[in-house]
C-alpha positions as CSV (number, residue, x, y, z in Angstrom):
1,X,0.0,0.0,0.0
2,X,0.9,3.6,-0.7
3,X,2.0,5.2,2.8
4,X,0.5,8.3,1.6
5,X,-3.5,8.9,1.8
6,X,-3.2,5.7,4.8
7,X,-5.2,5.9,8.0
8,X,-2.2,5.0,9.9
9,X,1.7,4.7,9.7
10,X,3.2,1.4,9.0
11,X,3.9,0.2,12.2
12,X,0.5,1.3,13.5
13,X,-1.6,0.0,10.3
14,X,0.5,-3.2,10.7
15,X,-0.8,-3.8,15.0
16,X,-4.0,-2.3,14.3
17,X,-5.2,-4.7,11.5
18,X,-3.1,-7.7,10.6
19,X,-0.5,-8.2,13.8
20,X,-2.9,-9.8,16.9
21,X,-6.4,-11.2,16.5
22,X,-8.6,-11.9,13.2
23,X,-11.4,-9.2,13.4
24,X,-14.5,-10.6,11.7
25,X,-17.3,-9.0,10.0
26,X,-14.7,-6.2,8.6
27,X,-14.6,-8.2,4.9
28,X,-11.3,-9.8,5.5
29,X,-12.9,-13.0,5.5
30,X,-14.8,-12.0,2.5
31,X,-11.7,-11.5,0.9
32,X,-10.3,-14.7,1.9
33,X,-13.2,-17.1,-0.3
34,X,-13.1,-14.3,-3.2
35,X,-8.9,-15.3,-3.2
36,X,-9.5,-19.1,-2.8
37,X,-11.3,-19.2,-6.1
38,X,-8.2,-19.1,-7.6
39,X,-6.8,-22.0,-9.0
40,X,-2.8,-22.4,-8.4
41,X,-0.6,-20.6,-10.4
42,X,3.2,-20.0,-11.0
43,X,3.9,-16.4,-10.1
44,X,2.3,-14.0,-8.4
45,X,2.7,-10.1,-7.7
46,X,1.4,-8.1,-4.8
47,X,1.4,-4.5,-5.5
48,X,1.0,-1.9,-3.2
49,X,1.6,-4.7,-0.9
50,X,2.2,-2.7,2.0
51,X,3.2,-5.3,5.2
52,X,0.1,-7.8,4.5
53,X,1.0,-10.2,1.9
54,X,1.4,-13.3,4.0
55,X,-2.7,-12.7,5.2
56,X,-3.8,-13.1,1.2
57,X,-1.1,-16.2,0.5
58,X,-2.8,-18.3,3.1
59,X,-6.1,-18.4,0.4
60,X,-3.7,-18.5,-2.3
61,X,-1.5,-21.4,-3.6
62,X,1.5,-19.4,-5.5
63,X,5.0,-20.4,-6.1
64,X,6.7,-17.2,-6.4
65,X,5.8,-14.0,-5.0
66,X,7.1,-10.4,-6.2
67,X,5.9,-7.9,-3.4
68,X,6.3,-4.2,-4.4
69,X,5.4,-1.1,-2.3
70,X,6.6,2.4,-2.5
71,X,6.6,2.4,1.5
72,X,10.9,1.1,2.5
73,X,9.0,0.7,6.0
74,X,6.2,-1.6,5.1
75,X,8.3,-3.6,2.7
76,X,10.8,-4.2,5.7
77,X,7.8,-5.0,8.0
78,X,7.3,-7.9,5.7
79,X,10.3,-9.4,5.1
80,X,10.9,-9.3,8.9
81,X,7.7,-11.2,9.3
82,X,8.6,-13.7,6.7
83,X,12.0,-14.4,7.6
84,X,10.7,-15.8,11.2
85,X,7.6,-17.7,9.7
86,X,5.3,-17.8,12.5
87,X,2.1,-16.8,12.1
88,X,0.6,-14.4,14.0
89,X,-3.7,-14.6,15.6
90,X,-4.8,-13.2,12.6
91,X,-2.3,-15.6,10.0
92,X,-3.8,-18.6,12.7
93,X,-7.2,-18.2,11.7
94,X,-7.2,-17.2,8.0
95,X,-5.4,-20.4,7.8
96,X,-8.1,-22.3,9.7
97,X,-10.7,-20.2,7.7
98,X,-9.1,-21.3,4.1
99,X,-8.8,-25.2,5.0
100,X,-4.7,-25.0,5.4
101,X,-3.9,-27.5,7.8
102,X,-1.3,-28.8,6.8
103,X,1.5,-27.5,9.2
104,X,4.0,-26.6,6.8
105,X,1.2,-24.4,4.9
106,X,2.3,-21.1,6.3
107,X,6.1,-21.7,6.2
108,X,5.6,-22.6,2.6
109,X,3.9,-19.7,2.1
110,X,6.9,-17.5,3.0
111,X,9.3,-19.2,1.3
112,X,7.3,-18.5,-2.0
113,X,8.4,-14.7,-1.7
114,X,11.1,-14.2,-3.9
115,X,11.5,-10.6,-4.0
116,X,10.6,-6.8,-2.5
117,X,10.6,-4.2,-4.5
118,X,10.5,-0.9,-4.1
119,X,8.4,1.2,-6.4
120,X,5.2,3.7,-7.1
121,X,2.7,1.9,-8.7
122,X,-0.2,5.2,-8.8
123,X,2.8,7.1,-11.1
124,X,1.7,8.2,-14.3
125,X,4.3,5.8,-16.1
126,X,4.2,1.6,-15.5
127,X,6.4,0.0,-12.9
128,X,10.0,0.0,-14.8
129,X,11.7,-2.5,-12.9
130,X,13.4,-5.4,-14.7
131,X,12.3,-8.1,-11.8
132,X,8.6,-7.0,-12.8
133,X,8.6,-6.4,-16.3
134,X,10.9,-9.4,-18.0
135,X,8.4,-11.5,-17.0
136,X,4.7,-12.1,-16.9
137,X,2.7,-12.6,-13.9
138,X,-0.2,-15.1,-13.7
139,X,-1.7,-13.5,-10.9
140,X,-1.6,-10.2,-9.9
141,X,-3.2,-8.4,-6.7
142,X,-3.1,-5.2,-5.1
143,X,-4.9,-5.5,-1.6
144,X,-6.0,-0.8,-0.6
145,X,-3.7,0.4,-3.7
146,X,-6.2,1.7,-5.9
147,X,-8.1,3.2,-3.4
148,X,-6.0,5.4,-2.8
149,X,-5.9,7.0,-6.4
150,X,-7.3,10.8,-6.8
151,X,-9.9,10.5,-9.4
152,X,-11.2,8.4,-11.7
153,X,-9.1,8.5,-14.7
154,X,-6.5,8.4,-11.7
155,X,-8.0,4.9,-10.8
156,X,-8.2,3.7,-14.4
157,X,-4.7,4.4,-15.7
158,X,-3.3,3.3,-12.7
159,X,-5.2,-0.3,-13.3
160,X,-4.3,-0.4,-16.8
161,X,-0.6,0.2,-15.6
162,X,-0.4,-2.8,-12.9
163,X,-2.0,-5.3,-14.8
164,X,0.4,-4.9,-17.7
165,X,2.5,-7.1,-16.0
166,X,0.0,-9.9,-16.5
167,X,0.1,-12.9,-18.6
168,X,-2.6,-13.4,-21.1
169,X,-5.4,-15.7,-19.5
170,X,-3.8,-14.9,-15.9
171,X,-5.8,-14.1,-12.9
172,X,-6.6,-10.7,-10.6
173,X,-7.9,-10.2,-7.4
174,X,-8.0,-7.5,-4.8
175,X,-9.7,-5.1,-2.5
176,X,-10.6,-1.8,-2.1
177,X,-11.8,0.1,1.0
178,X,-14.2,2.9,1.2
179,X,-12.5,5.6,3.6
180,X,-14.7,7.4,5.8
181,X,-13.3,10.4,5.7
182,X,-10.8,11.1,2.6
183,X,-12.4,13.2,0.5
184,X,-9.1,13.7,-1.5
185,X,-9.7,9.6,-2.4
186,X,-11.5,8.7,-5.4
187,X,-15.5,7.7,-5.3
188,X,-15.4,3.8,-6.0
189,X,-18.5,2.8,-7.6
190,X,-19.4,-0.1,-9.7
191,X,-19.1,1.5,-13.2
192,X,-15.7,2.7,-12.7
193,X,-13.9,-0.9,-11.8
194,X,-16.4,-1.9,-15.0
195,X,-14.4,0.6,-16.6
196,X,-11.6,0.4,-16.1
197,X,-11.3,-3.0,-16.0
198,X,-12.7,-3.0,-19.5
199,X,-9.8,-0.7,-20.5
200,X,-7.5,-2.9,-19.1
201,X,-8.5,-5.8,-20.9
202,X,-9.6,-7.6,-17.8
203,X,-12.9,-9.8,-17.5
204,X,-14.0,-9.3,-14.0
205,X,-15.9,-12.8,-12.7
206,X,-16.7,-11.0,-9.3
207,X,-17.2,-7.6,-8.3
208,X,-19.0,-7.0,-4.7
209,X,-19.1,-4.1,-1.8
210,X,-18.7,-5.1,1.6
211,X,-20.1,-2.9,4.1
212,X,-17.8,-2.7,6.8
213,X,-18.3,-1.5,10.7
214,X,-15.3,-0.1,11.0
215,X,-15.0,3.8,12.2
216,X,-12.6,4.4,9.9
217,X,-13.6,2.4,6.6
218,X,-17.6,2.1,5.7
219,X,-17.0,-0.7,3.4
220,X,-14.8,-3.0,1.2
221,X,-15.0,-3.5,-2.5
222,X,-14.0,-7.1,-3.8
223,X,-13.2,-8.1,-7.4
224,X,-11.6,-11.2,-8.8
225,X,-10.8,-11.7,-12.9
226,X,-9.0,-12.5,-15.8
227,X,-6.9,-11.0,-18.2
228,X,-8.2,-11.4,-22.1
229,X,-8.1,-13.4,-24.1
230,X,-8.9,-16.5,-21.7
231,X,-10.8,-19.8,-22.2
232,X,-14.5,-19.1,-22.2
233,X,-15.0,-22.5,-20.6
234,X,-12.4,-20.9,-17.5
235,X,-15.2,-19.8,-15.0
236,X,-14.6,-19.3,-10.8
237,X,-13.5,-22.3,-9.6
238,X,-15.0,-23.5,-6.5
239,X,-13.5,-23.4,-3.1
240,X,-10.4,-25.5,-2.7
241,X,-9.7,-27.4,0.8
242,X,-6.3,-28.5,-0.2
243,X,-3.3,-27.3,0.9
């Protein structure tokens, strides 16, 4: 996640929301079955990461990740976390939540990251570096990126610019959350994702708003897709218990 436009610094963001307990009825569990839908792929990047990548990988089943974030902190928040491997309340339960019981699962899941990466990806130019752009991803994510954008066309370049990195056929997923009070955020509606997924080439297979308690955030949006061209035979898969 960009550090600019946040609710909280990175150490703070990082105690509040993914260090201690799972907090349910927020959408993260929501977020967990839209991710599990995914069938397993190869590579994977997180953009706008921020510090939260190992939460998504226990619904996903990736064999390389490629985390990227502007935010030095957040970036060294994560590989902290991954270089000890123990889950934390809220790692514990998303596990239990996503059928991983195997007790390797969340290890595993760490060892899959394969790089950080520093780098703005809201600029008006595509990331640039060589770890992201000589290859192609077959899954990308970004997890409060977007939301973060200024307007519209903000929103819709900036879409078009992280799923260049895609392969043809490959997978997206993320979430967006509704800020209470950022008026300098853009509106995120329906139409625009439509949009600007549309732009970007990308057929969306889910798209759904969360309403959230939470005093700082009135609700979550949710989308998972492909990348044209992909088989039209390709739909959702359904959940997937194994590890």
């Amino acid at each position: 996640m960009n550090s600019e436009g946040t609710v909280a610094g990175a150490q703070e963001y990082w105690r509040r929301y993914y260090a201690e307990q799972f907090r349910f009825g927020l959408g993260t569990e929501d977020i967990l079955a839209a991710l599990m839908r995914i069938p397993p792929v190869t590579t994977w990047a997180d953009l706008g990461c921020g510090s939260e990548s190992m939460l998504w990988a226990t619904a996903l089943r990736a064999q390389r990740l490629v985390a990227v974030d502007i935010d030095t902190q957040r970036l060294e928040i994560l590989r902290q976390f991954v270089t000890t491997a123990q889950p934390r309340g809220i790692h514990v339960t998303a596990l239990e939540l996503c059928g991983r019981t195997d007790p390797d699962a969340f290890e595993a899941r760490c060892r899959s990251l394969t790089a950080l990466i520093q780098a703005d990806c809201l600029s008006s130019q595509p990331p640039t570096d060589p770890r992201l752009i000589e290859q192609s991803f077959n899954l990308v994510t970004q997890f409060g990126l977007l939301g973060l954008c200024r307007d519209a066309n903000h929103f819709t370049t900036s879409f078009a610019h992280i799923h260049r990195l895609q392969a043809p056929g490959g997978w997206v997923g993320g979430a967006n959350w509704v800020a209470r009070h950022a008026p300098s955020r853009v509106e995120l509606t329906r139409q625009l994702y439509t949009t600007a997924a549309t732009r970007a080439g990308v057929h969306l297979l889910l798209l759904k708003r969360i309403p959230s308690p939470d005093p700082d955030f009135t609700a979550v949006w949710i989308y998972i897709g492909r990348k044209t061209p992909c088989p039209r035979s390709a739909p959702l898969t359904s959940r997937h218990p194994t590890n």
